[in-house]
C-alpha positions as CSV (number, residue, x, y, z in Angstrom):
1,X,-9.4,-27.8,-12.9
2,X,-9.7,-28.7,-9.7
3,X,-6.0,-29.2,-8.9
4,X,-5.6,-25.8,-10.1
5,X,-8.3,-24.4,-7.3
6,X,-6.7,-26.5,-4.7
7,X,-3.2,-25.3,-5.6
8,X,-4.7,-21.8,-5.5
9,X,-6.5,-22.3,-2.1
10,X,-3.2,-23.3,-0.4
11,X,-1.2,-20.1,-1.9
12,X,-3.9,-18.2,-0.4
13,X,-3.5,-20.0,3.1
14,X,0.2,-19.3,2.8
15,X,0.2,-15.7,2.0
16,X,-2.8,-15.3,5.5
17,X,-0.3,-17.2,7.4
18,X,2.8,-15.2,6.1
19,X,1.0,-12.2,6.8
20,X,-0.2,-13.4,10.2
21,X,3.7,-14.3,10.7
22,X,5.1,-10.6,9.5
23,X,2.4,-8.9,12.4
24,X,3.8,-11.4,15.4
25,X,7.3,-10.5,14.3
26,X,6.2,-6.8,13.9
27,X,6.9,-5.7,10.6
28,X,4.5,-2.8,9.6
29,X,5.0,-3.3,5.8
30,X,3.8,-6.5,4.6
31,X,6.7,-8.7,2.2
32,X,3.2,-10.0,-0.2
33,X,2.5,-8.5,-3.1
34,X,-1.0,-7.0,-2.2
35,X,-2.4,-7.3,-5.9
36,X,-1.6,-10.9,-6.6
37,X,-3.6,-11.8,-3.7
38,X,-6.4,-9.5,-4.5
39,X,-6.3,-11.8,-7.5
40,X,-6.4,-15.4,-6.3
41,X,-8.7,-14.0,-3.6
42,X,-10.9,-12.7,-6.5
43,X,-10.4,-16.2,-8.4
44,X,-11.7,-18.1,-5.6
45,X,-14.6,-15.9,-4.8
46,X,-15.9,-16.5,-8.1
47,X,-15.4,-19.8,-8.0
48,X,-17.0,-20.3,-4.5
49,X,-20.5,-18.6,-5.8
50,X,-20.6,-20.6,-8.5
């Protein structure tokens, strides 16, 4: 399980830095699908209070 979380922590890294990437570049429209990252961001909030 813990693999898993870890592998889910760096996909949300990835998608901050993407989005960080798509601001400097100046795209208005972000290329990430919003609700998949609600998602993992969700997953790992629960995770993290427990």
């Amino acid at each position: 399980m813990n693999l898993a979380l870890r592998k889910l922590a760096m996909i949300e890294k990835d998608f901050i830095a993407r989005e960080e990437a798509a601001k400097i570049d100046g795209y208005t429209s972000c290329p990430i699908d919003r609700d998949f990252k609600e998602k993992i961001s969700r997953v790992l909030d629960q995770v993290r209070y427990i």
